[in-house]
N, C-alpha and C positions, 0 to 999 in steps of 0.2 A: 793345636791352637790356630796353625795358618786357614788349617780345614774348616774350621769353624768360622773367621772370620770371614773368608770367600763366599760361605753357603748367606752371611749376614748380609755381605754386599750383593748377594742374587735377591735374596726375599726382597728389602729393601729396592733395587731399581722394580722388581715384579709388582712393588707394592706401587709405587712412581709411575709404571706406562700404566697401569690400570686406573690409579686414580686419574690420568692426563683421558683414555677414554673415556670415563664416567663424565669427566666436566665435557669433552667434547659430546657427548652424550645430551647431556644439560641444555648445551649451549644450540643444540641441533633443535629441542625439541622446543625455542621459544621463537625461531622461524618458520618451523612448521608445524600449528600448532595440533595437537593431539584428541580424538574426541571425548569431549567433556559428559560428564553425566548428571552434575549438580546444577543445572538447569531446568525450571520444570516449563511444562507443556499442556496444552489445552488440546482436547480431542473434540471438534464440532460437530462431528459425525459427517464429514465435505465428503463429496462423491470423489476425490482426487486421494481422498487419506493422509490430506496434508496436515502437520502438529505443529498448532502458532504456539509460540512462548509468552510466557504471561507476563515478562517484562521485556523492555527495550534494553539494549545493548548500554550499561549503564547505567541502571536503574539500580536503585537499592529498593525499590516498593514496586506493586503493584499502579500507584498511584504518580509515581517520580516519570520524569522526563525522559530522565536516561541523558546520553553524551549529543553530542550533534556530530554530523560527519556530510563532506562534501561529497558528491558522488563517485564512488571509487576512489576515495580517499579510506584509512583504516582507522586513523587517531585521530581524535577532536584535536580541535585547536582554536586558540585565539582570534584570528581574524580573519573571516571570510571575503576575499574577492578573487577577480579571476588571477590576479597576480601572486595569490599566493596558492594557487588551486596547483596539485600535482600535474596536472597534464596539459597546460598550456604554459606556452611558449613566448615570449613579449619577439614582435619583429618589430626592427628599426623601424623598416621601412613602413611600414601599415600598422603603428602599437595600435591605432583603436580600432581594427577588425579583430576584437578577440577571435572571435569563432572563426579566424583563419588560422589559427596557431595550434589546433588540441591535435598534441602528441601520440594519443592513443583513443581507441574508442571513433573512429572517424569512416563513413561513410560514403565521401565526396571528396575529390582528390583533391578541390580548391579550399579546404576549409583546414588542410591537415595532414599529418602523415595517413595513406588510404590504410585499413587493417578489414574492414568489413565486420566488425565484435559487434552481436548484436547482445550479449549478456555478459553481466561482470566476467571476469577472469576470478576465481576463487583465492589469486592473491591479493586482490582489487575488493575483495568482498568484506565489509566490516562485521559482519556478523559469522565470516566463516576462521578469519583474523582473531578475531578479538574470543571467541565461545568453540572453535574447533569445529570440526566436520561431523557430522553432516550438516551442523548450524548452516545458513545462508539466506539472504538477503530473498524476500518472495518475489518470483518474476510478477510481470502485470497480469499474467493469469489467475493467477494466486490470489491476488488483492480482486479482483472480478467475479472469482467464484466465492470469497469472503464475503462480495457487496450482496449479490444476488442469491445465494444461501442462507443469510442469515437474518435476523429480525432485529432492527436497530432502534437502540433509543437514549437517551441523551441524560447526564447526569451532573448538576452543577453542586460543586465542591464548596465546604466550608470557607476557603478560603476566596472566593467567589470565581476559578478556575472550572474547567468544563472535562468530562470526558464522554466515551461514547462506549456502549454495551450493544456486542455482536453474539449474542443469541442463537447458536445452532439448534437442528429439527433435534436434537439428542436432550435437549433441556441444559448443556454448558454454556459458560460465560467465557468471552474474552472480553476484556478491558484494555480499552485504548488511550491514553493521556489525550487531552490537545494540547501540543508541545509547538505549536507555528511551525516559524524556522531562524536560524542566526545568518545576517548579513554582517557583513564588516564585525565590528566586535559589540554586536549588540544583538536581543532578541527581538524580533522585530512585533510580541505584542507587549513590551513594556516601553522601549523609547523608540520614537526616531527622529532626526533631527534637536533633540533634546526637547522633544515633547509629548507627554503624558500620551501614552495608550491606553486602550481595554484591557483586559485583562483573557488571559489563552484561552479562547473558542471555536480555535479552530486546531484540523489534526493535519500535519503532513507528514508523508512518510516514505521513502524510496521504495523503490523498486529496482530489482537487478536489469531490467530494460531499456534496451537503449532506444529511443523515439527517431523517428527521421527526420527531424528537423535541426537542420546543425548546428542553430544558434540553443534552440531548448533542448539540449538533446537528449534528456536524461525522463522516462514515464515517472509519475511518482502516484500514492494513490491520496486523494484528501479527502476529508470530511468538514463539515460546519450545516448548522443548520438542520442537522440530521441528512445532508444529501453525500452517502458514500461516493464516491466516482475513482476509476484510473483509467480516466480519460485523459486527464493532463498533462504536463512537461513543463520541465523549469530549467532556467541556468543551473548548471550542473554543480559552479562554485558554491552555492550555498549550502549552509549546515541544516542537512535533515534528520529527524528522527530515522531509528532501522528497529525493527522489529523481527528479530530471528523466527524460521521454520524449517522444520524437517518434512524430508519428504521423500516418497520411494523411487521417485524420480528424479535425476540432476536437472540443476534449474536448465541446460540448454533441453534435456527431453522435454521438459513442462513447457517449453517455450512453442514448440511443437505439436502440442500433444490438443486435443479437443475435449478431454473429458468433459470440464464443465461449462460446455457450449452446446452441447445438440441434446437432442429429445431424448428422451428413453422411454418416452410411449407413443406409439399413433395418436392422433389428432382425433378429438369427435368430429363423425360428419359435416355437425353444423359450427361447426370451429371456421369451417371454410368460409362460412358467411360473414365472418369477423374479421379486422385488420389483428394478424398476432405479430404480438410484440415480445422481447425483455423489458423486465420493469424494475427498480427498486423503488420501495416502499419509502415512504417520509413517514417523521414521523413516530416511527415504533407502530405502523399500523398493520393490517393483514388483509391481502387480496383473496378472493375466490377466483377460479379462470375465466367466470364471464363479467366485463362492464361494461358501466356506461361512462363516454366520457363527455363533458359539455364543454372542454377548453382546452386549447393547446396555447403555453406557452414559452417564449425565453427568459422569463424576467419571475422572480421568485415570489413580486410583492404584487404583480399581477394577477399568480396563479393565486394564495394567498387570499385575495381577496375575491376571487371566483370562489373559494370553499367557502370562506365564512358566509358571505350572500348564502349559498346552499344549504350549508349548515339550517341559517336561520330559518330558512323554508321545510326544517326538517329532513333535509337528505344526510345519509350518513357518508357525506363526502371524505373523501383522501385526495393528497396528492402522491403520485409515482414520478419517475424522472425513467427515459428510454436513456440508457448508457451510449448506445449508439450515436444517439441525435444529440443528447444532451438535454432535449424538448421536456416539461413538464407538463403530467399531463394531471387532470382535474376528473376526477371520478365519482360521480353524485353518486352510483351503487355498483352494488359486486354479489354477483352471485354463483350457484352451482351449477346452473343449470340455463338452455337456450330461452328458454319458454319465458321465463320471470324477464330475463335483462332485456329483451327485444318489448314487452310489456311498458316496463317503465320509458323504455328510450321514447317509445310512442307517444306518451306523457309527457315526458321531457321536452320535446319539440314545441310545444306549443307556446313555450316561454325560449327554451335554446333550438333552433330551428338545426342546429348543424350537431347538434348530439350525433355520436355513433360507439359503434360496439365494439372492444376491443379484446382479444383471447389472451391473456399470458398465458407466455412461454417459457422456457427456462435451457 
C-alpha cells in the first residue's frame, strides 16, 4: 500500500512540472509570436518575389481598415500624440522639442538617445507582433517597386469610401482601403476640430523605414488621386494603416538590395536622345517607352488641366508623376518606337514650343 501510494505521489508531481512547462510553454509563445499560416497572400509576379497580404493587420475584410498603429508601436490604441507615443520621452527642460526626446530609432545625437536603426527592430514591427514571422511591415523599397510595377486604379465604395487596385504584369489584384490616418483619438477623414469631413480618399500606410529627418522620421507610402508615392514622412506618433509582406529577404537585406531599381535591359541606341526617367502612371493608364511631354508640373490641377486642353485637341494625353522629383509630368503621346514620338513632338511644338521626349525606365 505504502508502494503504491509513493509511485501516486511521483505520477502526480510528474504530472504538475509538466503541466507548469506546457503553460510556460504557452506563455512563451504569445511574446514571441510563432509563424502563422492562416493568412492569405497576393503573388504580383514583382521582380523581388515579394507576397503582400490581402488584408491589413486587423482587418476582418478585404475591404475593412484594419487597426491603426503609431510607428513602432505594436497595438492600436486610443489616443494618438507624441505623449503617448512609445519612444518619446517629455524633458522638463525643453517638453516642446518633441523631436529631441525619441528613445529609440534616432539618428543625431541632439534629437535622442544615438542607436543609428535604420529599420524596425522585428520586435518594433506590428505586422511581425501581431501575424508571426516571416509577416513584416514593407521597407520603402517594397512600397516603390509596388508603385512602379504595378497598374493602378481607383474604386469608390457603396458607402461613398475609396480604395485603390494594384494590378501586377501576372493579371493579380491587390486591394488597398483608403484608411487616412488617426490623430489624438479621432480619424482624421471624419472630424476634426469637431467639424464634418470627407469621407476616406486617401491611403496611408507605414513603412518599416526610418527617413532622415528627425522631426518626420518615419517613410510611409500614400496614395490619393491615383498618385502612389513613398516619397513621404510623417510624425512617427500617428496611427497608420500596416499592410503585412513576406519576403525572401529580411526587411534590413531589402533595404539594401537594388533589385527593383536598375535595368535589366540595355537601352535602345536612340533612347540616348531622350531624357529617361521612372514614371508612375495616373490614372490606371499605360505608357509605351517612347513620349512626348508638353508640361511639367508641381501642382496636380495644373497638370490636370494641361491634359484636358489636350485631350480636347484629340491627344491621347496621361499624366505620370517622376517618384524622384515628385514633378508631374503631362504626356500628349506614347509610343513604341523613335520614329513615331520625335514625329509628333515636331507637331507639337507649334502650339507647345518646349515639348520633348522622354524614355521610361524602370
Amino acid at each position: 500500500m505504502k508502494k503504491h501510494y509513493i509511485l501516486l505521489l511521483m505520477l502526480v508531481g510528474t504530472s504538475f512540472l509538466h503541466a507548469q512547462v506546457r503553460r510556460a510553454q504557452v506563455q512563451q509563445s504569445t511574446t514571441t509570436p510563432e509563424p502563422t499560416q492562416n493568412h492569405e497572400y497576393v503573388d504580383l509576379g514583382l521582380p523581388s518575389g515579394t507576397l503582400w497580404a490581402t488584408m491589413n493587420v486587423g482587418a476582418s475584410s478585404l475591404h475593412d481598415t484594419g487597426d491603426y498603429f503609431a510607428w513602432g508601436e505594436t497595438k492600436p490604441k486610443k489616443v494618438y500624440t507624441w505623449q503617448t507615443y512609445k519612444f518619446w520621452k517629455k524633458n522638463p527642460e525643453n517638453s516642446w522639442l518633441h523631436e529631441d526626446q525619441m528613445t529609440k530609432y534616432c539618428d543625431r545625437p541632439n534629437v535622442g538617445i544615438l542607436d543609428n536603426k535604420k529599420v524596425l527592430d522585428a520586435i518594433d514591427d506590428a505586422a511581425t507582433q501581431n501575424w508571426g514571422s516571416p509577416w513584416h511591415i514593407p521597407t520603402k523599397k517594397q512600397w516603390e517597386e509596388l508603385a512602379y510595377e504595378c497598374k493602378w486604379s481607383e474604386v469608390e465604395l457603396a458607402d461613398g469610401n475609396k480604395e485603390v487596385h494594384a494590378k501586377g504584369k501576372n493579371g493579380n489584384v491587390l486591394i488597398l482601403p483608403c484608411a487616412e490616418f488617426m490623430i489624438e483619438n479621432y480619424n482624421w477623414s471624419t472630424t476634426f476640430m469637431g467639424e464634418l469631413k470627407n469621407k476616406r480618399a486617401q491611403g496611408r500606410y507605414w513603412t518599416s523605414s526610418f527617413d532622415d529627418n528627425p522631426l518626420y522620421s518615419c517613410a510611409l507610402f500614400t496614395f490619393g488621386e491615383l498618385i502612389p508615392s513613398a516619397s513621404h514622412s510623417d510624425e512617427r506618433y500617428k496611427g497608420l494603416s500596416v499592410r503585412p509582406v513576406r519576403s525572401k529577404l529580411s526587411p534590413a537585406e531589402l533595404e539594401v538590395s537594388t533589385t527593383t531599381v536598375t535595368t535589366t535591359a540595355p537601352l535602345p541606341a536612340d533612347a540616348q536622345n531622350c531624357r529617361q526617367e521612372r514614371l508612375i502612371v495616373m490614372n490606371g493608364g499605360t505608357l509605351n517607352p517612347y513620349n512626348v511631354v508638353c508640361g511639367s508640373f508641381d501642382n496636380i490641377d495644373e497638370t490636370n488641366n494641361l491634359r484636358k486642353s489636350l485631350v480636347a485637341k484629340k491627344y491621347s494625353a496621361q499624366v505620370a508623376q517622376n517618384p524622384e522629383t515628385g514633378k508631374y509630368r503631362v504626356i500628349a503621346a506614347s509610343f513604341d518606337n523613335y520614329a513615331s514620338v520625335v514625329q509628333v513632338r515636331d507637331k507639337l511644338r507649334s502650339a507647345y514650343p518646349n515639348a520633348w521626349l522622354l524614355y521610361r525606365i524602370y
